[in-house]
N, C-alpha and C positions, 0 to 999 in steps of 0.2 A: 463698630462700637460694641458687640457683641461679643465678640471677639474677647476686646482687649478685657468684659465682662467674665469672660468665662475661662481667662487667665489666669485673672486673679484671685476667684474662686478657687481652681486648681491648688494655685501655690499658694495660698492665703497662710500658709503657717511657716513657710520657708519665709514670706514676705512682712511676715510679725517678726521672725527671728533673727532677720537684718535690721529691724527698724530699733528693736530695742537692743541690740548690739551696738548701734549706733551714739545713741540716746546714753547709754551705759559708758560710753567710750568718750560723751562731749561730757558728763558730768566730773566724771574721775579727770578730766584736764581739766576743768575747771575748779574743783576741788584742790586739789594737791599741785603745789608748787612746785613740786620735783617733778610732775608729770606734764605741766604746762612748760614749765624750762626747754623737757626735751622737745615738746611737740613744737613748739617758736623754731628751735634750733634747725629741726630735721624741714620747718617750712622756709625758712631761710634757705637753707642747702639748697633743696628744690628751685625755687624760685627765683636765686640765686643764679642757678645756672642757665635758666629761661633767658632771665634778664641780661645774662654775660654773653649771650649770644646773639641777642638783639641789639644791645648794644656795641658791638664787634663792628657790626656793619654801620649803625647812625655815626659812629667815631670818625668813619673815613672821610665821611664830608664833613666832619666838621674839625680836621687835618689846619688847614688854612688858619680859622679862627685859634686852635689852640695853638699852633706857630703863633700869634700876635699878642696871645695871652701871653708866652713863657717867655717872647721877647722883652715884654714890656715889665715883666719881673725880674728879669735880668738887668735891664737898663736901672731899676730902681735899686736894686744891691749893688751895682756898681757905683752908684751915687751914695749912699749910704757907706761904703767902703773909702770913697771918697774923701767922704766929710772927715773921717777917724783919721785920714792921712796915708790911706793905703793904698797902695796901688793893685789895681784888682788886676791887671795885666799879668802881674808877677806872679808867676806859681810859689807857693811858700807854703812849708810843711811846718805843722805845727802837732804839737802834742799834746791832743786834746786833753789826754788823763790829768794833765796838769790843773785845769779847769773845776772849779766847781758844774759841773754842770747837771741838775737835776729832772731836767726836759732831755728826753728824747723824740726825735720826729719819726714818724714812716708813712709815706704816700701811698696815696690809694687810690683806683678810679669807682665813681661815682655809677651806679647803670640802674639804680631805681631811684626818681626824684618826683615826691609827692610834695607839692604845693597850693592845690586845689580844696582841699580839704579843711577840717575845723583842727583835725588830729593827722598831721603828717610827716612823716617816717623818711628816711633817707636809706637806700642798703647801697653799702660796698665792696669791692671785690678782694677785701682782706679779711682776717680772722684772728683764732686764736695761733693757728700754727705762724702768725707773724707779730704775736705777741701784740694783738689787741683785745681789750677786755672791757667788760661793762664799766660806766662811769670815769672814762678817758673821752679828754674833750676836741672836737674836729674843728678845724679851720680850714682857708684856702688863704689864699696868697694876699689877699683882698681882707679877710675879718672872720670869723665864728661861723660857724654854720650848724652845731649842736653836741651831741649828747651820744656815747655811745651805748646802749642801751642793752643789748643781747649779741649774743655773735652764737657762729660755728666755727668748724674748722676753717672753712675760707671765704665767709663772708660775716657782716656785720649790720646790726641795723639800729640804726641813728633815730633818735628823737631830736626832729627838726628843730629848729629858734619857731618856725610855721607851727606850734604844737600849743594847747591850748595848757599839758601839763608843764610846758618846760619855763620854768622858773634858773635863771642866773643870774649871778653878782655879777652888776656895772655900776660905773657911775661914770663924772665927768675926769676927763684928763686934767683939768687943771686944778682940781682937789681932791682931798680923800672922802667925801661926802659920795655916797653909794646906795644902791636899791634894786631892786628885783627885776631884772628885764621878761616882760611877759607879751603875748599876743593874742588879740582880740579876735582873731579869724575873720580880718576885714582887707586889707588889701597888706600881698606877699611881700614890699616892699617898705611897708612900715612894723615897726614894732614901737612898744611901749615900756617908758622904764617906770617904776613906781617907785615910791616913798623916798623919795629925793624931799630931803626936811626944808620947810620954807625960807631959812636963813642962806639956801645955798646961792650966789649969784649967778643966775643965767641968760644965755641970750641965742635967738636964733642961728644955727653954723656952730654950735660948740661941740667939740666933738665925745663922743661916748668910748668910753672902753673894756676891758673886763681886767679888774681889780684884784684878782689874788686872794679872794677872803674864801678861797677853797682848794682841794687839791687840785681839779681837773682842768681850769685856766691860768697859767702865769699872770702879772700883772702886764698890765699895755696892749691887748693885742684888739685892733679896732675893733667896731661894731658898728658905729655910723655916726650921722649927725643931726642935732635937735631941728626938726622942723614946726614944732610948737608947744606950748606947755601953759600949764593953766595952773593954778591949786586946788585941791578936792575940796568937797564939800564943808566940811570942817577947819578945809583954811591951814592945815599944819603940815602938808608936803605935797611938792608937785606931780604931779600925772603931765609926760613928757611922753614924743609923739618922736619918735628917732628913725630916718632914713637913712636904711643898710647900706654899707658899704659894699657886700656882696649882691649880685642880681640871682635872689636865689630861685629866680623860676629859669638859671645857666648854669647849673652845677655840673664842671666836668671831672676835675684832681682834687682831692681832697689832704688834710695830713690829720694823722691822727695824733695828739699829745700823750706822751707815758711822764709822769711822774713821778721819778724812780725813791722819792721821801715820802709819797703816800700813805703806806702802810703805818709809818712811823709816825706822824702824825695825824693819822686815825689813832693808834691804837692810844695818845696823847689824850687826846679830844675824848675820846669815852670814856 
């Protein structure tokens, strides 16, 4: 004890002038935007590649399971291609430029999944160099999973549906009646939609979706389905209790949404 006493007496002035270098170093990130951006990014990077390596190895055992995932998406595209009259057997080339098409997709894997928390964060193993950017929105094959929030060069980090900030437009599939999907930090497999106006008809098993009333989700792309609903206090829109279609405490693939009319309809909108 003496010792460690007569140490820091010694360096007692080297030991002041790491502490306010420090202290100096969390204010200026917390102050300036430009300096908090970089220091998110270059912790991303970092922990990014912790995580890409930890999860390198959990991947292998779970080989099996995601075989039974991308069977079971394939089986469901093939039906779906089905129904349109096409035969999925058939290779057929088509030329997509012909298409309106204003979504683009790009897959990602999943190697940090918080759940647990009031405030939690997804990171994956893509970035800007594959053209993902803040405010592009993430699905899996199943429904929504969130928000892309900051990125690096080659990773990205997601503001979960699990996030007490994340507010998005849904509402029910069988009308244009819409409202804020939010969560309560109560159990990972519920979410809540709000301000769904009293006039709307609802019943347990309807399904939820996300509506289009923004750039970052197209319309239709699931979310889950109503497992109970009440009206607020004041009686003029419902408070709805939605189980995910996704089990997001099993996130493996992810896609990220680009919207290539964004800008243009940002720059509309202000």
């Amino acid at each position: 004890m003496q010792q460690i006493i007569n140490f820091l007496i010694r360096n007692k002035h080297s030991l002041l002038f790491l502490l306010l270098l420090i202290l100096s170093l969390i204010f200026t990130i917390q102050s300036h935007s430009y300096h908090k951006s970089k220091f998110v990014s270059s912790t991303n990077f970092i922990s990014g590649g912790v995580y890409g390596w930890q999860h390198a190895v959990s991947d292998y055992f779970r080989l099996k399971k995601e075989n039974k995932r991308l069977l079971e998406e394939n089986e469901r595209l093939h039906n779906q291609l089905s129904a349109y009259g096409v035969d999925s057997t058939i290779q057929k080339h088509i030329d997509t430029l012909s298409f309106d098409k204003p979504y683009t997709f790009t897959k990602a894997r999943v190697i940090k999944n918080d759940y647990s928390k009031i405030d939690n964060y997804i990171l994956i193993d893509k970035g800007e160099k594959d053209s993902i950017f803040a405010d592009m929105g993430v699905i899996t094959d199943k429904g929504i999973v969130g928000i892309v929030e900051n990125t690096s060069k080659n990773y990205s980090r997601i503001i979960s549906i699990l996030n007490s900030n994340s507010r998005i437009n849904a509402g029910l599939k069988k009308s244009n009646q819409y409202g804020s999907l939010v969560w309560n930090g109560k159990d990972p497999n519920i979410v809540q939609l709000e301000t769904i106006p009293r006039q709307a008809i609802l019943k347990e098993g309807d399904t939820i979706i996300t509506h289009g009333r923004s750039t970052i989700f197209p319309r239709g792309i699931g979310i889950g389905t109503i497992v109970n609903y009440k009206l607020n206090q004041n009686k003029s829109y419902y408070l709805i209790d939605v189980k995910l279609f996704n089990d997001m405490t099993d996130i493996g693939f992810v896609y990220s949404i680009k919207n290539s009319n964004a800008q243009e309809i940002n720059s509309l909108e202000e």
